[in-house]
C-alpha positions in Angstrom: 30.7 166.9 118.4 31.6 165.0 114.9 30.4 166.2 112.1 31.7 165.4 108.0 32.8 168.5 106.0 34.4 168.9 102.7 37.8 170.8 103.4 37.3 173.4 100.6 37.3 177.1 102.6 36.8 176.3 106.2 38.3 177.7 108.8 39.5 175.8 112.0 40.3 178.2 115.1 41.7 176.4 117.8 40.8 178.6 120.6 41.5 182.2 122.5 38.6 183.6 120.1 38.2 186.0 123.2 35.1 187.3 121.5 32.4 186.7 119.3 32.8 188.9 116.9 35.9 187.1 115.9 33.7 184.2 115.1 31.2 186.0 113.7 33.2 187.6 111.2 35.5 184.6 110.2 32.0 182.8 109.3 31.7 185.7 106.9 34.8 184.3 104.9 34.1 180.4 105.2 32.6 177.9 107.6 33.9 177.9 111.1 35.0 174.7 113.4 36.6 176.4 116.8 37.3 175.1 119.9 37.4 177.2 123.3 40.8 178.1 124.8 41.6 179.2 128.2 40.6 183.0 127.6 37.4 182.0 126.0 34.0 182.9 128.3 30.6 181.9 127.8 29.9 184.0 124.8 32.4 181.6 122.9 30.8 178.3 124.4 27.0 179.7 123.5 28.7 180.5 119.4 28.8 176.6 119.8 32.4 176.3 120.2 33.1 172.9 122.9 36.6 172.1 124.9 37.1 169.8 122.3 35.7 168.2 119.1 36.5 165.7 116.1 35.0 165.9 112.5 35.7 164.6 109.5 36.9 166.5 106.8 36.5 165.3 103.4 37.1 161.7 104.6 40.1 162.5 107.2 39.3 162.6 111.1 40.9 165.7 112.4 40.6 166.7 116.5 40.6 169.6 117.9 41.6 171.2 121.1 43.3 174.1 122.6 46.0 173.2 124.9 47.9 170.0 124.1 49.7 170.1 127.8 53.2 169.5 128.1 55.6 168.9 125.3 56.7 165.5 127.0 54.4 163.1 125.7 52.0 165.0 124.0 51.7 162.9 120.8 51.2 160.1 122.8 48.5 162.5 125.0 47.0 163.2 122.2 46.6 159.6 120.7 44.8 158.7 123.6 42.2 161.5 123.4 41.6 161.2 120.0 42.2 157.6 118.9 40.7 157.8 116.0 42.7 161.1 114.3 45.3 161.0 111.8 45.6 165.0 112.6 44.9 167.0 115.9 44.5 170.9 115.6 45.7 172.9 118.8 46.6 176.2 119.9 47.5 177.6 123.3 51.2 178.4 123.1 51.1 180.1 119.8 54.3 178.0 118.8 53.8 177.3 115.5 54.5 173.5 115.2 53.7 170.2 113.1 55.0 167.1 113.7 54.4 163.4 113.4 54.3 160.5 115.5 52.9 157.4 116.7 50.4 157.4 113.2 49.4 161.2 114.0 50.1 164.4 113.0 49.7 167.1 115.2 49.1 170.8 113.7 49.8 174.5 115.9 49.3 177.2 113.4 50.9 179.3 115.9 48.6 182.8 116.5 48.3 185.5 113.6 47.9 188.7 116.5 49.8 187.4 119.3 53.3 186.2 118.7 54.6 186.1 122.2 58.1 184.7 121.5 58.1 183.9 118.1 59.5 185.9 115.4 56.5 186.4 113.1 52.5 186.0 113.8 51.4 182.9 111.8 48.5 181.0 110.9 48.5 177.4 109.2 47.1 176.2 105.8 46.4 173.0 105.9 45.0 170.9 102.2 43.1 167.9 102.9 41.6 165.9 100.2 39.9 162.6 99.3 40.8 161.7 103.0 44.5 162.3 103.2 46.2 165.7 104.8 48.1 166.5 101.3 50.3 169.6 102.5 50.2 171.5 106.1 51.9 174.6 106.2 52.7 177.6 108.8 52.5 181.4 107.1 54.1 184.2 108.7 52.0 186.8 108.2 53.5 189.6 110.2 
């Protein structure tokens, strides 16, 4: 799935929606891009959320996908599938991360109701504009 999207208000989710209603009411605030993660059934697939997607977003080609795999080589995992991203969205591990590498950035926003091990729930803000990823930042927000 590509599509081309102006960055103002949208909101990326990259997977464990676990139900539709999550969807359904995030659309309420903005737009919606999400991506199905491991807990994610049919219900999530038939909102019109794939395994994996890229999109352009006001002129920068962002991927998306829930689980990254292993730390060890995932930026140059991720170049691979998506070799033609400057930023790759993921989820999974809900370990709040962005880093850099290999002419990518790669963007966890960590999980806002599950913290597992970290010390806060987080989500991530990220400001794209005239095709360059300005600012990405993680917000604890418990």
């Amino acid at each position: 799935m590509t599509e081309h999207l102006r960055a103002a208000d949208l909101i990326l989710h990259a997977g464990d929606v676990c139900t539709r209603d999550v969807l359904d009411e995030l659309s309420g605030y903005a737009p919606v891009l999400a991506v199905r993660g491991n807990n994610d059934g049919p219900e999530i697939a038939a909102w019109g959320a794939p395994d994996q997607l890229i999109t352009d977003i006001d002129g920068l080609s962002v991927g998306m996908i829930h689980d990254s795999g292993a730390s060890k080589g995932r930026l140059s995992r991720m170049r691979r599938l998506f070799p033609t991203c400057e930023l790759v969205v993921f989820g999974h591990s809900h370990i709040p991360m962005d880093i850099t590498g290999e002419g990518l950035q790669l963007f966890n926003p960590g999980s806002p109701t599950d913290r597992r091990r970290q010390p806060h729930g987080t989500l991530g803000l990220l400001d794209i504009r005239r095709g360059r990823l300005v600012a990405a930042r993680i917000v604890a927000v418990t």
